[in-house]
PAZAPA-4460 file (N, C-alpha, C; in steps of 0.05 Angstrom, whole numbers, plus 32768, in hexadecimal, padded with zeros to 4 digits):
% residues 256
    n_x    n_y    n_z   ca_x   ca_y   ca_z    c_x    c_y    c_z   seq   type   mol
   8011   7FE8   8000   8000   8000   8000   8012   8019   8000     1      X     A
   8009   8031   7FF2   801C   8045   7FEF   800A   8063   7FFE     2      X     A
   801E   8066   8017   801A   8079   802A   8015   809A   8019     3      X     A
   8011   80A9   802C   800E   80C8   801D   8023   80D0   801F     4      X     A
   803A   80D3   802C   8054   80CF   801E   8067   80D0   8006     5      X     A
   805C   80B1   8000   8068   80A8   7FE3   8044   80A2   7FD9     6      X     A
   803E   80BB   7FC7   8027   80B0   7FB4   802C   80A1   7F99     7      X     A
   8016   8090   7F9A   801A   807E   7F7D   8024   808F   7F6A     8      X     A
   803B   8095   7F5A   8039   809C   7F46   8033   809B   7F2E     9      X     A
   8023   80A9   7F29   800A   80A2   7F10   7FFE   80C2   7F0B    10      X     A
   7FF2   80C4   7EF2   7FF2   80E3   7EEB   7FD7   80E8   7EF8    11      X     A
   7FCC   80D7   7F02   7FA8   80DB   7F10   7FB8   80E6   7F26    12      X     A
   7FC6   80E0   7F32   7FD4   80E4   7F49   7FDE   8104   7F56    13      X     A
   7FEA   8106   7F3A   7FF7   8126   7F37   7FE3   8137   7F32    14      X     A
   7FD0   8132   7F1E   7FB9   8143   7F20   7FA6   8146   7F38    15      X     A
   7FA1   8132   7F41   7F9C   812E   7F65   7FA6   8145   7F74    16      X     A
   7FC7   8143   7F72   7FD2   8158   7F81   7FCE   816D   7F7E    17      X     A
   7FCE   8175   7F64   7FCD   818A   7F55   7FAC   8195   7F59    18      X     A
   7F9B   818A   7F62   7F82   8194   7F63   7F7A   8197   7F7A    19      X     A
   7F8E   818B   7F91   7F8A   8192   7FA5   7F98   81AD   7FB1    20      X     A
   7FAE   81B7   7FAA   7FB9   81D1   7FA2   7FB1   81EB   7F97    21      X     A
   7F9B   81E6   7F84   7F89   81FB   7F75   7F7C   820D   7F86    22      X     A
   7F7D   8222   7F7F   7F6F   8234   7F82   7F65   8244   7F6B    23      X     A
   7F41   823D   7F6D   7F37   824F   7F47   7F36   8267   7F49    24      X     A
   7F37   8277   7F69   7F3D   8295   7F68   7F58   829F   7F5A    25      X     A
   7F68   8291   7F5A   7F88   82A1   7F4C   7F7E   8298   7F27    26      X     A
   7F6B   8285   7F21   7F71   827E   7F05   7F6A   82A3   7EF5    27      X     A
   7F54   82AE   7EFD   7F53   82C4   7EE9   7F70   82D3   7EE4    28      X     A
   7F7D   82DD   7F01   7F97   82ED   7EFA   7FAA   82DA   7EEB    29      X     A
   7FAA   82C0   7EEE   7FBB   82B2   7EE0   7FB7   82AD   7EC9    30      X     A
   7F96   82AE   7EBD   7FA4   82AA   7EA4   7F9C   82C5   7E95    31      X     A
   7F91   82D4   7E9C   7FA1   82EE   7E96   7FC9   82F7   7E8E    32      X     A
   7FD1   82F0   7EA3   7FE9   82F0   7EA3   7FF9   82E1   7E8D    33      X     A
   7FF0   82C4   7E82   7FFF   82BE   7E6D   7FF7   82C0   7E54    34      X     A
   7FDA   82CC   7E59   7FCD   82DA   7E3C   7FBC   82C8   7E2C    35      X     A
   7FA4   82B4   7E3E   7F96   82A1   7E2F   7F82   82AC   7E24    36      X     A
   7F7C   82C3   7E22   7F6B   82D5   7E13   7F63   82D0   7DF4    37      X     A
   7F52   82D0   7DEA   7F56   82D0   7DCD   7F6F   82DF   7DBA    38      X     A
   7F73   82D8   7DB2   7F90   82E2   7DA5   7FA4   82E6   7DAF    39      X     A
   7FA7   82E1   7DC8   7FC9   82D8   7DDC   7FD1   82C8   7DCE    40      X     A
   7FE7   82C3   7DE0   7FF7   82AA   7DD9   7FF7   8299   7DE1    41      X     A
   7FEA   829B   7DF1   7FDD   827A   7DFC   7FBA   827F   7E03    42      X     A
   7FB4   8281   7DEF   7F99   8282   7DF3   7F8B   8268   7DF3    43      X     A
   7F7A   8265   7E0C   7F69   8249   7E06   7F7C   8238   7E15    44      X     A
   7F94   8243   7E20   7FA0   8234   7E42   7F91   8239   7E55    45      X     A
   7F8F   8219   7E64   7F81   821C   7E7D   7F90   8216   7E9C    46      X     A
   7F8A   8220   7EAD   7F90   8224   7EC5   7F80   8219   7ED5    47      X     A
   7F88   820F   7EEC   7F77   820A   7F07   7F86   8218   7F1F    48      X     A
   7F9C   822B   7F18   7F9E   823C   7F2F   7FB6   822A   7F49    49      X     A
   7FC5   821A   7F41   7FDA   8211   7F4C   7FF3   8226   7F48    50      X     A
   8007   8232   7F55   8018   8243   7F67   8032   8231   7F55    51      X     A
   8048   823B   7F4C   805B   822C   7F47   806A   8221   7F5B    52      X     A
   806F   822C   7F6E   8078   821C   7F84   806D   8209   7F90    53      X     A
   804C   8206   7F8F   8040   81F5   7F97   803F   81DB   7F7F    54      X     A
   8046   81DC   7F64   804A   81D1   7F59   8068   81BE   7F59    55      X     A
   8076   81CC   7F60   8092   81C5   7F63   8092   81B0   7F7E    56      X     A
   807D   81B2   7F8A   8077   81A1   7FA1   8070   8186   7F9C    57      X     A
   805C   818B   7F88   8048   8178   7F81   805C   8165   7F7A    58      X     A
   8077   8171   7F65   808A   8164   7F4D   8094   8153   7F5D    59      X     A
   80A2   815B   7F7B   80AB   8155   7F89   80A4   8134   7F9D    60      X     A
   8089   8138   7F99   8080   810F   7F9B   807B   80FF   7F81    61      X     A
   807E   810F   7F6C   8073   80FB   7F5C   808C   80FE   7F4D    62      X     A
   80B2   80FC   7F54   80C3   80F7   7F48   80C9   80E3   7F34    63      X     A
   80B9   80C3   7F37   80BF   80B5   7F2D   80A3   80B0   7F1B    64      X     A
   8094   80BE   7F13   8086   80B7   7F03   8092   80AD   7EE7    65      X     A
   807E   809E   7EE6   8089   808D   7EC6   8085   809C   7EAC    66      X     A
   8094   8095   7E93   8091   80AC   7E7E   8073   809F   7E73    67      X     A
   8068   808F   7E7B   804F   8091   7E60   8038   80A3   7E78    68      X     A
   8043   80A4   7E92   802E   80B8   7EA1   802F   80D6   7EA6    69      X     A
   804B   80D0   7E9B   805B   80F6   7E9C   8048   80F3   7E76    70      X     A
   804B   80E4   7E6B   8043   80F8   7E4F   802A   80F2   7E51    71      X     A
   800E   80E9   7E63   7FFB   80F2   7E66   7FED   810C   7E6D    72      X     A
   7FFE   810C   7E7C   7FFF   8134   7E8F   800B   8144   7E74    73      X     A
   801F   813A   7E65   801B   814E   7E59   8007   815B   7E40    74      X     A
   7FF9   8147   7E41   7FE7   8142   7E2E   7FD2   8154   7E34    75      X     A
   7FCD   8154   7E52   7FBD   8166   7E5C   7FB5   8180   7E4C    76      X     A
   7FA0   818A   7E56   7F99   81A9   7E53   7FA0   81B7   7E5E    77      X     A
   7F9E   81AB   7E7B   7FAD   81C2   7E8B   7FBF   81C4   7E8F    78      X     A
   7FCB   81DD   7E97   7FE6   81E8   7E9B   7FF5   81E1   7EAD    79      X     A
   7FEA   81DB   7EBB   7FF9   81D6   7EDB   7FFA   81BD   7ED6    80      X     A
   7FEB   81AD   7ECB   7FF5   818D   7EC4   8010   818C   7EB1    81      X     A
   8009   8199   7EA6   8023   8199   7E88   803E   81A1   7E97    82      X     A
   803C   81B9   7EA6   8059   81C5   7EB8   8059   81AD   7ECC    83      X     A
   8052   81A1   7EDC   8057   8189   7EEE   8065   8174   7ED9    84      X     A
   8053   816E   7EC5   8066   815A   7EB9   807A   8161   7EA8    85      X     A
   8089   8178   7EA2   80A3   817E   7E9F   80B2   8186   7EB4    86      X     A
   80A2   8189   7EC5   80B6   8198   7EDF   80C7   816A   7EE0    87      X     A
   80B9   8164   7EE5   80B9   8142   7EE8   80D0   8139   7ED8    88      X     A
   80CE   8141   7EB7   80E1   813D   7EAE   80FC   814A   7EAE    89      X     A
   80FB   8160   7EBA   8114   816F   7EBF   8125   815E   7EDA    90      X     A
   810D   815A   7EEA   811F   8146   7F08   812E   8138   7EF9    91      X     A
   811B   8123   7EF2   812A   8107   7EEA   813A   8112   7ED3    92      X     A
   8140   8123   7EC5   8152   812B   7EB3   816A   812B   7EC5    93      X     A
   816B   813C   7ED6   817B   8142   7EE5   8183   812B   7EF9    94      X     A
   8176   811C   7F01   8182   8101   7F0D   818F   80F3   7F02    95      X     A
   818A   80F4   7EE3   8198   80E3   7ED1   81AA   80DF   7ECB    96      X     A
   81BC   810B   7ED3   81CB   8113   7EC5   81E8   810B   7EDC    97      X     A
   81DB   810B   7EF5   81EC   810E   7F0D   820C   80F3   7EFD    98      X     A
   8223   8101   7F06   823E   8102   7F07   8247   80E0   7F02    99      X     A
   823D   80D7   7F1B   823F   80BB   7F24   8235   80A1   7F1A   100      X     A
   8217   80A7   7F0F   8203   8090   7F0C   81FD   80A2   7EF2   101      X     A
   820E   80B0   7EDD   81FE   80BF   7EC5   81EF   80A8   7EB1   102      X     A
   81D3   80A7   7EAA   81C5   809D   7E9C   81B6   80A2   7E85   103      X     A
   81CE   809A   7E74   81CD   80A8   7E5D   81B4   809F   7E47   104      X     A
   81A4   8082   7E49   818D   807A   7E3E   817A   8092   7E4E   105      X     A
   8178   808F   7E63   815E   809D   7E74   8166   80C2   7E66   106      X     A
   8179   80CD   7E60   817A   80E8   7E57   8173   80EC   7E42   107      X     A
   817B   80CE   7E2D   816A   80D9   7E0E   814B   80D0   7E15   108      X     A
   8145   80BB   7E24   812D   80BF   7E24   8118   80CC   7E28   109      X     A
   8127   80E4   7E3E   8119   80F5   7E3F   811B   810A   7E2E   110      X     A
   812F   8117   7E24   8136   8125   7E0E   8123   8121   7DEE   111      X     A
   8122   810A   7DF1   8116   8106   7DDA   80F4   8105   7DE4   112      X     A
   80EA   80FD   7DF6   80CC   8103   7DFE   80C6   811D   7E06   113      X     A
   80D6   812D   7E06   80CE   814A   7E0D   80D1   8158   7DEE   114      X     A
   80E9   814E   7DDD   80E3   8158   7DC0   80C7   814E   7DB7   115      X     A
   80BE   8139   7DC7   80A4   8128   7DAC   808E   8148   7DBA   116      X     A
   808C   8147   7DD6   8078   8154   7DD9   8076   8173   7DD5   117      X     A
   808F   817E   7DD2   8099   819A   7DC8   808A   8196   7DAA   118      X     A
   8093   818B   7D94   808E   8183   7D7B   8067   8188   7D7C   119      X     A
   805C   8177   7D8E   803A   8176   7D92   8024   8193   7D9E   120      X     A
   8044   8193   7DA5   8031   81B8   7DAF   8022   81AE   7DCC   121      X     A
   8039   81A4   7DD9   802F   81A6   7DF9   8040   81B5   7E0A   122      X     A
   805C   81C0   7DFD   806A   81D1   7E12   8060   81EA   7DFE   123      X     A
   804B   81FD   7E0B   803E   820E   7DFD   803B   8225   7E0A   124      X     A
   804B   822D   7E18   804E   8250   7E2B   8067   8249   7E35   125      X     A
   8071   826E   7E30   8088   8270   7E3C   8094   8260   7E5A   126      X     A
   8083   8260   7E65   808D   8254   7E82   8096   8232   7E7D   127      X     A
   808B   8222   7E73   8084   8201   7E6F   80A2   8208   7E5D   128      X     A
   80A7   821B   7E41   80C9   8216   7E3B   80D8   822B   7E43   129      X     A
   80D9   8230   7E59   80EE   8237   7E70   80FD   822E   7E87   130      X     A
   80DF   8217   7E8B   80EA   820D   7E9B   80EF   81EE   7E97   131      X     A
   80F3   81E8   7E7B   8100   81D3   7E76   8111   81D0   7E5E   132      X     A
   810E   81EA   7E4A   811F   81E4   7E2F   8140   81DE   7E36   133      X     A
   8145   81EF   7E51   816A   81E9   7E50   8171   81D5   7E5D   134      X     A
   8160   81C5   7E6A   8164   81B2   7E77   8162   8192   7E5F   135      X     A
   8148   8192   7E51   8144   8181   7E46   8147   8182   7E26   136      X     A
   8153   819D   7E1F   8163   8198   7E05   8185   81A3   7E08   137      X     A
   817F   81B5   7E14   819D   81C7   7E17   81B2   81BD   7E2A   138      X     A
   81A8   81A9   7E41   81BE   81A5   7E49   81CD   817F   7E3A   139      X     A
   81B8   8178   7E33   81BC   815F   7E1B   81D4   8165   7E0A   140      X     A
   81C9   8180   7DFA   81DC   818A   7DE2   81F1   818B   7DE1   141      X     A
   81F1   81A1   7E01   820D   81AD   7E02   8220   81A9   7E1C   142      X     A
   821B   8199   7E2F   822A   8194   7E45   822C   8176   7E41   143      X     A
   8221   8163   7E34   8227   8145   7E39   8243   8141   7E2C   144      X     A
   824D   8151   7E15   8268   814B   7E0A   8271   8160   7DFF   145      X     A
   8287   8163   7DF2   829A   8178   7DE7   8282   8188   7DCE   146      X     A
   827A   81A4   7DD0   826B   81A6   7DAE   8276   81B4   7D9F   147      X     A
   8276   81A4   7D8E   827B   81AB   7D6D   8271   81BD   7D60   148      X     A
   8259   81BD   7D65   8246   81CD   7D52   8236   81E4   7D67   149      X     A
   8237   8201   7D5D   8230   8213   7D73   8219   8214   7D6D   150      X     A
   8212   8200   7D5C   81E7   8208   7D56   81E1   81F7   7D40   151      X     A
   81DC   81DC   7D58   81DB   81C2   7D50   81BE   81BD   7D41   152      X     A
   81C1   81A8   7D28   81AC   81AA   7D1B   8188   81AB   7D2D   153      X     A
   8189   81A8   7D3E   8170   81A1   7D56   816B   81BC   7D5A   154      X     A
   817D   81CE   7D5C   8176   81E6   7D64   816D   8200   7D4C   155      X     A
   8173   81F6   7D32   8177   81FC   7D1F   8152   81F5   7D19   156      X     A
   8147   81DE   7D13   812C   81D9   7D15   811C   81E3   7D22   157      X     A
   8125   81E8   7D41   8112   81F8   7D50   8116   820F   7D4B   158      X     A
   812C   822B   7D45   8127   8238   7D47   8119   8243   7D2C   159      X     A
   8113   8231   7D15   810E   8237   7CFD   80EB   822E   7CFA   160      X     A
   80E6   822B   7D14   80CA   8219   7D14   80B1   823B   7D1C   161      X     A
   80A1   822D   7D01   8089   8240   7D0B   8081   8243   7D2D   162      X     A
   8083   8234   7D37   8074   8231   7D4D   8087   8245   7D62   163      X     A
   8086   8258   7D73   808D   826C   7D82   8097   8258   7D97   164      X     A
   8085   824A   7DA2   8098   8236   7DC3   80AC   822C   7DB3   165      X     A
   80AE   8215   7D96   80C7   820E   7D95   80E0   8220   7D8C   166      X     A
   80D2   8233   7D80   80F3   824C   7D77   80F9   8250   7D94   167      X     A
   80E1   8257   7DB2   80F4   825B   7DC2   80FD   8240   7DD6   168      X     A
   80F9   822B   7DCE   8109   8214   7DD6   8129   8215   7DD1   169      X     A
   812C   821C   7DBC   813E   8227   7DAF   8151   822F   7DB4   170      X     A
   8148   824A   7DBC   8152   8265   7DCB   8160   8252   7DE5   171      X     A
   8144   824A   7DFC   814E   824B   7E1A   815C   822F   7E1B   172      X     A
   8161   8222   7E05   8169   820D   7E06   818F   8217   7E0A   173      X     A
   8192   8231   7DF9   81B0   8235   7DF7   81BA   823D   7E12   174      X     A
   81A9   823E   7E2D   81AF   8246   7E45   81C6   8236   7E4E   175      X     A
   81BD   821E   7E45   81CE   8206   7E51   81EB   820D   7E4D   176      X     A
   81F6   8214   7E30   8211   8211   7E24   821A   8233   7E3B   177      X     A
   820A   824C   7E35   8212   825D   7E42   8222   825A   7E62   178      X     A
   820D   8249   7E6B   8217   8246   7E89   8231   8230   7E84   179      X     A
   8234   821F   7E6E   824C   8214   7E76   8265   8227   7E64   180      X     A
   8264   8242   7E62   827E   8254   7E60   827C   8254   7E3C   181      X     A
   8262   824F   7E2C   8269   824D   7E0F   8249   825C   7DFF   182      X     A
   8257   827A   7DF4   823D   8284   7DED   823A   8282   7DCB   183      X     A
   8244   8275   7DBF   8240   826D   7DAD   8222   8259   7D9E   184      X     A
   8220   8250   7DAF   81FF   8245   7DAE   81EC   825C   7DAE   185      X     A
   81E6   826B   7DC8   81D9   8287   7DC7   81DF   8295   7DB4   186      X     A
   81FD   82A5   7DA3   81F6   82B8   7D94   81F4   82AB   7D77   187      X     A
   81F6   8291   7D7A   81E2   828E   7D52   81D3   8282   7D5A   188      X     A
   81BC   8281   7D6D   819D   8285   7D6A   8199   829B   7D70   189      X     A
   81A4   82B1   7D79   81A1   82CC   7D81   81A2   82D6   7D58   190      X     A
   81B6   82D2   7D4A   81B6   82DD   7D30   819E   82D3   7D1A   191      X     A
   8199   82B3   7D24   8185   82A8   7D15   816F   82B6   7D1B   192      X     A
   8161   82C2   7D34   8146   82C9   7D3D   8149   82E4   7D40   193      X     A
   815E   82F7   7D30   8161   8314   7D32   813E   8322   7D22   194      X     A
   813A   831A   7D1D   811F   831E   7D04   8103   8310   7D0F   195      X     A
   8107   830A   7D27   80E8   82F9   7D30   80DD   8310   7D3A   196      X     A
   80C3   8314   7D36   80B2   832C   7D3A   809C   831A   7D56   197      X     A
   80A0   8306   7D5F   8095   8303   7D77   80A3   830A   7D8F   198      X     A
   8099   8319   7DA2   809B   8322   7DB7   80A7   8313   7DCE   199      X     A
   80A7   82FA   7DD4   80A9   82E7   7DE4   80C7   82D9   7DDD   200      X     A
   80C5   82D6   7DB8   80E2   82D1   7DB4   80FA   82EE   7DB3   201      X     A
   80EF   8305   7DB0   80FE   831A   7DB5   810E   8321   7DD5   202      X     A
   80FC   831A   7DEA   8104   831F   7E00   8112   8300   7E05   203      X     A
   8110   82E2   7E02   8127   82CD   7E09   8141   82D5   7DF9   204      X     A
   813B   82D9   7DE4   815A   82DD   7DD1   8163   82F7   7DDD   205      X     A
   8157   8307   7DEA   816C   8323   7DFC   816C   8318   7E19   206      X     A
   815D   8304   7E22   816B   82FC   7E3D   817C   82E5   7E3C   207      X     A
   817B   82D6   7E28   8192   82C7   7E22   81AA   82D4   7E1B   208      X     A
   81AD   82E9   7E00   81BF   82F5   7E03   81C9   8310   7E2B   209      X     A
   81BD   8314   7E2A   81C9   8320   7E4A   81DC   830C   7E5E   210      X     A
   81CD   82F8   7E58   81D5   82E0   7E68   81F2   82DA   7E5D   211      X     A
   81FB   82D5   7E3F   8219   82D8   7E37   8226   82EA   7E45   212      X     A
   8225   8308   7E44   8232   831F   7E50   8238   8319   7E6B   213      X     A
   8220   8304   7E79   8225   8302   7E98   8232   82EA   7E9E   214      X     A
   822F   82D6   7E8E   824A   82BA   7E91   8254   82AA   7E81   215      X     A
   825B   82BF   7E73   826C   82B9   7E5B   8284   82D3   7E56   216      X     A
   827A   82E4   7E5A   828E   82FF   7E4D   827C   8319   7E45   217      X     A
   8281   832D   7E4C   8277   834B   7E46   8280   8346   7E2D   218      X     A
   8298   8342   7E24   82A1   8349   7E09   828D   8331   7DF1   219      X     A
   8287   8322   7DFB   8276   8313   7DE2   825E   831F   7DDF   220      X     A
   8251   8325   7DF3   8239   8337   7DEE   823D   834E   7DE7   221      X     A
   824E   8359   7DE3   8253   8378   7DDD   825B   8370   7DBA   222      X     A
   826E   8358   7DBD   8279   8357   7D9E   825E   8357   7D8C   223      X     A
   8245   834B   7D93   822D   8335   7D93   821C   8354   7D83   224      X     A
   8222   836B   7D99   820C   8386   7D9A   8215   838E   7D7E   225      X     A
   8238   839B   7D86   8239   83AA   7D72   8234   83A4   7D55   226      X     A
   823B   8389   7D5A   8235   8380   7D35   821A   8384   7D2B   227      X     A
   8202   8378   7D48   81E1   837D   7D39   81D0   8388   7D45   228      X     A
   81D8   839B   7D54   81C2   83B6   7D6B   81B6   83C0   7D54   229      X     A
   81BE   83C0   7D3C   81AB   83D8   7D24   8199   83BF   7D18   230      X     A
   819C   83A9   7D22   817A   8391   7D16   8172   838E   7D2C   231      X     A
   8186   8392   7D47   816A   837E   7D55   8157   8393   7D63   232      X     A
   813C   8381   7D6D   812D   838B   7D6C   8128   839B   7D89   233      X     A
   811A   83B8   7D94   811C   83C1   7DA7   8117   83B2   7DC3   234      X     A
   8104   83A0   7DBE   8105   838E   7DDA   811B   837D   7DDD   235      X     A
   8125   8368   7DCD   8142   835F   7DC6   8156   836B   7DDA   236      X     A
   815A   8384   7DCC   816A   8391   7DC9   8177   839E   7DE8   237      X     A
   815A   83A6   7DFC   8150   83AD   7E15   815F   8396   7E20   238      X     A
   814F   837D   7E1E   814D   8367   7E35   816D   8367   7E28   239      X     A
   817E   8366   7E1D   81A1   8359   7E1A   81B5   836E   7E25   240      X     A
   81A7   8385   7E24   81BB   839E   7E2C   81B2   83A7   7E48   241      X     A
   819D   8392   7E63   8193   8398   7E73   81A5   839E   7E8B   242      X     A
   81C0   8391   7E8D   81CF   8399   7EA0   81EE   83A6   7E97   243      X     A
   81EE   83B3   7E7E   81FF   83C5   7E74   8200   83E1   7E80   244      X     A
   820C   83EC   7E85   8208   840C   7E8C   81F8   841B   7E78   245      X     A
   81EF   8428   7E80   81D9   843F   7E7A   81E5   8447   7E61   246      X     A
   81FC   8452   7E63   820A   845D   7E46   820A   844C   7E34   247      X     A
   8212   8432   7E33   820D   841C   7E25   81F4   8414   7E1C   248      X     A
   81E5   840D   7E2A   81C4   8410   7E1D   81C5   841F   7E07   249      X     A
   81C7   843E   7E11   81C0   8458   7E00   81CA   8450   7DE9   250      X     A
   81E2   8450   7DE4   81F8   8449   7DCA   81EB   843D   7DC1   251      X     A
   81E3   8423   7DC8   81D5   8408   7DBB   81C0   840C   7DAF   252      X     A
   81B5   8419   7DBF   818F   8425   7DAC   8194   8437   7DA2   253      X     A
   81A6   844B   7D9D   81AB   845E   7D89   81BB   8457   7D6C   254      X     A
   81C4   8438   7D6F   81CE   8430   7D59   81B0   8425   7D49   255      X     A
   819E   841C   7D59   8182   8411   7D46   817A   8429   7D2F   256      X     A
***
């Protein structure tokens, strides 16, 4: 028999939790907030008003769920089911990855079931690929071995893909290579998506680029500016030059 403790893991289970967490008073400001409105960008997302930290709780008993019950949740409608079951795959991503016991079947497996459901249009708002593109494509790419290629054909599909979550799969996927000392991933999807007129990919490609300047080198991001401050676009342009000095900004938006 399985105590409240350790609950069965099974996706009835997580939604269980997950519904016992809800609150339908927060769903109006929330989905306000990610814009399920007619003509947002996630319009026709639903909510039941679960807290991300209270989600991060939920993730927290149901670690070992199995992949055919993690890709039930994601199958879901709702949101808070879909973020539980990537938050799920990021653990065990990350268990997989550990030093000692690295499990390299269990990392493509997941790698590759988070591409199937990326591909289906279930990681579908900014938050769901933030909080798993660098984990479950970017750190695959670019920390499991030496890379060769600064904008591997995988990244090259997504960022060329109609669909806005996979261009910015894309994008937050190059976090991974940044944090390990190499901004070469970030600034050629930063040159490939200089011309995207969505809003959502304008502000990741200038916080990914900021993010080079901050652990990687001022001078790559600056090399990065001067060459294309006169294409990129004013939000871009904002979110990458956000912790530059004042004078620097100025310069930068006076070259547009």
């Amino acid at each position: 028999m399985t105590d409240a403790s350790t609950p069965a893991q099974t996706a009835d289970g997580v939604r269980a939790a997950l519904a016992a967490a809800a609150d339908a008073g927060r769903v109006p400001q929330i989905a306000r907030f990610f814009k399920t409105a007619p003509g947002g960008y996630a319009e026709g997302d639903r909510f039941i008003g679960v807290t991300v930290p209270e989600t991060r709780a939920v993730v927290r008993r149901f670690a070992g769920l199995p992949p055919a019950e993690v890709d039930l949740l994601l199958d879901s409608p709702i949101h808070e089911h879909r973020l539980a079951a990537l938050l799920i795959m990021v653990s065990q991503f990350a268990r997989a990855s550990r030093t000692r016991t690295r499990d390299e079947a269990a990392r493509l497996q997941l790698h590759a079931a988070y591409l199937a459901a990326v591909r289906r249009g279930r990681v579908d708002n900014w938050d769901l690929v933030d909080s798993s593109a660098e984990a479950l494509v970017g750190e695959l790419l670019f920390t499991s071995a030496p890379v060769e290629q600064a904008e591997p054909l995988l990244l090259v599909e997504l960022a060329t893909s109609p669909s806005v979550w996979q261009r910015r799969v894309a994008v937050l996927a190059t976090f991974a290579a940044t944090k390990a000392g190499d901004a070469r991933p970030a600034l050629a999807i930063a040159v490939r998506l200089l011309d995207d007129r969505h809003d959502l990919i304008q502000k990741a490609v200038g916080w990914m680029l900021r993010e080079v300047g901050k652990r990687v080198g001022r001078a790559e991001l600056t090399g990065f500016l001067d060459a294309y401050a006169t294409r990129m676009p004013r939000t871009m342009l904002a979110y990458a030059t956000e912790h530059l000095t004042p004078e620097a900004r100025a310069a930068y938006r006076a070259m547009r």
